[in-house]
C-alpha positions in Angstrom: 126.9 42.0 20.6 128.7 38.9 23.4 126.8 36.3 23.9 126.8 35.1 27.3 129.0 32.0 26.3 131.6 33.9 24.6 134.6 34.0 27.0 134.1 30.2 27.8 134.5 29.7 23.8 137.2 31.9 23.7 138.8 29.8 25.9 138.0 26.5 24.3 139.5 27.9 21.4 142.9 28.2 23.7 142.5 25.5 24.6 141.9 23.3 21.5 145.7 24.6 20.7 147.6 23.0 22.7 145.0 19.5 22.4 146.7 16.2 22.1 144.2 13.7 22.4 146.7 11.0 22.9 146.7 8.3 25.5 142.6 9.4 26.0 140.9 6.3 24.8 137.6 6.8 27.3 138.8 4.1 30.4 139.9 5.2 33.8 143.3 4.8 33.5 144.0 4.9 37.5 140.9 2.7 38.2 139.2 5.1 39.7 135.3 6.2 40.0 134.6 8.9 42.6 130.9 9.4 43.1 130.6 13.1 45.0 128.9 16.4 45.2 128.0 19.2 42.4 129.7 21.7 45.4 132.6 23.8 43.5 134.3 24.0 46.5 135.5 20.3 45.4 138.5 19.5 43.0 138.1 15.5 42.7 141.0 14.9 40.0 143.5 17.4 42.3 142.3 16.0 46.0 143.3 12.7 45.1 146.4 13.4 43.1 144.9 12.2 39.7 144.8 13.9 36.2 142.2 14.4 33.6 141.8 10.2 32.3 142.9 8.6 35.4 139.0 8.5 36.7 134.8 8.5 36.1 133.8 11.2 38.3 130.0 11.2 39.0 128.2 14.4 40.6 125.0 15.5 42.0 123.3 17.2 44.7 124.9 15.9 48.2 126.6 13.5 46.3 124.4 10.6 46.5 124.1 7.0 45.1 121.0 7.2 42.9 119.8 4.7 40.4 121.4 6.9 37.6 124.7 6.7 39.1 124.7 3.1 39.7 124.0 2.3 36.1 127.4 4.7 35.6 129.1 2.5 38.5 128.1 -0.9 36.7 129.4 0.7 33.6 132.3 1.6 34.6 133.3 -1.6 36.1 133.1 -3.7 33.3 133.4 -1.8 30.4 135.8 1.3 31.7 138.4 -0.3 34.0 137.1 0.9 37.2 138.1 -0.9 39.9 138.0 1.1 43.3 134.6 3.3 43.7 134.8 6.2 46.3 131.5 7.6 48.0 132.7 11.4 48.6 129.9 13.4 50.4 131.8 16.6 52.2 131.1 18.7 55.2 128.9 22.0 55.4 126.6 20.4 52.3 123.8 22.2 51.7 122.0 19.4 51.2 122.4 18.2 54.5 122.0 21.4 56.2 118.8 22.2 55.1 115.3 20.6 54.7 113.1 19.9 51.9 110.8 23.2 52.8 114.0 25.3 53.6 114.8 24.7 50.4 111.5 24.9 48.3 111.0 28.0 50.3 114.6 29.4 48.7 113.8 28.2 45.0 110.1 29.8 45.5 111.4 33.5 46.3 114.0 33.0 43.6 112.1 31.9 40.9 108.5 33.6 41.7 107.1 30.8 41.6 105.5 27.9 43.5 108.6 25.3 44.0 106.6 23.5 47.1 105.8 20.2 44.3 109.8 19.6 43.9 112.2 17.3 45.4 115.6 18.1 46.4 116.2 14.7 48.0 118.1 16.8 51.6 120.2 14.8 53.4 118.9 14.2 57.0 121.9 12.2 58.6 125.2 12.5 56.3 126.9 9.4 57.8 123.9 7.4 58.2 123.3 8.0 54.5 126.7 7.7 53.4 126.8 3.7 54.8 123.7 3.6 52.9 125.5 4.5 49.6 128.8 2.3 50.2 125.9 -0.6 50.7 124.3 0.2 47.9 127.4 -0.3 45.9 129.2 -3.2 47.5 125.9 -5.0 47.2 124.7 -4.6 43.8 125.0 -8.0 41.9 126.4 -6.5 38.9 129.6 -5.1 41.0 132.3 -8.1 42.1 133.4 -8.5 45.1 137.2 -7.5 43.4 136.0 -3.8 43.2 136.7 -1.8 46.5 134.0 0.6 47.5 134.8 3.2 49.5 133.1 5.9 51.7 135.0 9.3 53.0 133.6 12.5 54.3 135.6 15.3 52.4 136.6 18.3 54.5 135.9 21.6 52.4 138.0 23.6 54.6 141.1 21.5 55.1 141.3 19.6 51.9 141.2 16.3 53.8 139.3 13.3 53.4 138.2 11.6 56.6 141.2 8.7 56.8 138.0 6.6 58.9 136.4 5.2 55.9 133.4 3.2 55.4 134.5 0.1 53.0 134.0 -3.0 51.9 136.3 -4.4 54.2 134.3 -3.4 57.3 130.6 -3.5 56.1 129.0 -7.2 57.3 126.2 -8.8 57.3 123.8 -8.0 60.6 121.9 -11.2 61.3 118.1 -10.7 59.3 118.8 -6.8 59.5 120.5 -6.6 56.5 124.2 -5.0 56.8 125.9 -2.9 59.1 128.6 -1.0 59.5 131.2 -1.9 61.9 133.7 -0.2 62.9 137.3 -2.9 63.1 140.0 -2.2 65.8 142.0 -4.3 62.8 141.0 -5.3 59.5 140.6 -8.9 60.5 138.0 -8.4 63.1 135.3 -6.3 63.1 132.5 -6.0 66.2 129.9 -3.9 65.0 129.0 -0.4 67.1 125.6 -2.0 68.4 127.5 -5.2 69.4 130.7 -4.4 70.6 133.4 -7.1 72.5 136.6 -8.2 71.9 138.2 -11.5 70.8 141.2 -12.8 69.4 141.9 -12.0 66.0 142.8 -15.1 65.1 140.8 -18.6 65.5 142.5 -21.8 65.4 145.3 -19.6 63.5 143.0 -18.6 60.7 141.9 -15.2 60.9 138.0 -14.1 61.3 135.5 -11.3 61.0 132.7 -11.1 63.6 129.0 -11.4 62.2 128.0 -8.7 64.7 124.5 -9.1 65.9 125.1 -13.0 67.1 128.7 -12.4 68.1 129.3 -15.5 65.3 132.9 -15.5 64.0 133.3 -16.4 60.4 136.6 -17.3 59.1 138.2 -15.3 56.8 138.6 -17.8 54.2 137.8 -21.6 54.1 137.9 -24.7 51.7 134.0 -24.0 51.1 134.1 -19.9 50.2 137.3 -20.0 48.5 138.3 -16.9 50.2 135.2 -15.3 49.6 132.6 -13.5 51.8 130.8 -15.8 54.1 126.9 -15.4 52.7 
């Protein structure tokens, strides 16, 4: 009589063969933490040309930043080497293509049973919650300003990440509103969607970021920040 594990342990057992748990010590040895969906349509070591140790790869449902995976995210920084953080939600998520009844309804007629008390946390707008997530991240007081947070929409049918990424580098602080996102024609200035306008990327030869919803430009570095951000 098979069990219905049997084939995976069968090939464990293969596996275990061949084994050399050398250079493995538990870090990510790129750097590397990709936060991104259960979806099996996604390779995460393979799609960013990394190997099993290079990364902390995180997964749930729609790939979201939940209060689970920031703990991870604050481990990882100081205790596993990471250093750059990518957000990686794809395209044609189920989670973001149905709604919370679509999907109770589903789990109901599966199971047989009433699934209308359980949360599925859908996705209703997959950017809007994406710049959410990098926010999340790039905020949290327990991850430096040194670590690069990154946010990409991966394409499940070309393989590609979308090269438009929400960062670090482009997310500012909007006046009292908290922070935005804003889009920068160069990664020294930055007018937010909202607040669009041009103006020289450089003031009084030092470069500067625009503080979008007062149109304020902020120097990139001075003697007071030390380089830092400007709040």
């Amino acid at each position: 009589m098979t069990g219905p594990f049997d084939d995976l342990l069968a090939a464990n057992r293969t596996f275990a063969v061949a084994f050399d748990p050398s250079g493995f010590d538990g870090v990510a040895r790129a750097g590397i933490a990709v936060v991104t969906c259960m979806d099996s349509r996604i390779d995460t070591l393979r799609m960013l040309g990394l190997v099993p140790g290079d990364a902390k790869i995180l997964r749930n449902p729609g790939g979201r930043v939940t209060t689970e995976v920031l703990e991870a995210l604050v481990l990882g920084v100081h205790l596993l080497h990471v250093e750059r953080i990518l957000i990686v939600p794809h395209t044609r998520c189920a989670m973001a293509s149905h709604t919370e009844n679509d999907l109770r309804e589903k789990v109901s007629e599966s199971s047989g049973q009433d699934a209308s008390w359980q949360s599925f946390g859908v996705i209703e707008d997959q950017l809007a919650s994406l710049e959410e997530d990098v926010r999340m991240v790039q905020s949290h007081p327990l991850i430096p300003d040194t670590v690069s947070v990154g946010g990409f929409l991966y394409d499940v049918d070309t393989g590609l990440l979308d090269p438009e990424a929400l960062t670090s580098r482009n997310l500012w602080r909007d006046g009292d509103w908290g922070y935005t996102l804003c889009r920068a024609p160069s990664p020294f200035l930055a007018p937010c969607r909202q607040h669009s306008g041009s103006s020289d990327a450089f003031v009084g030869e030092q470069r500067v970021k625009r503080w979008c919803s007062y149109g304020r430009q902020v120097p990139l570095a001075s003697r007071d920040d030390g380089g830092k951000r400007p709040w």
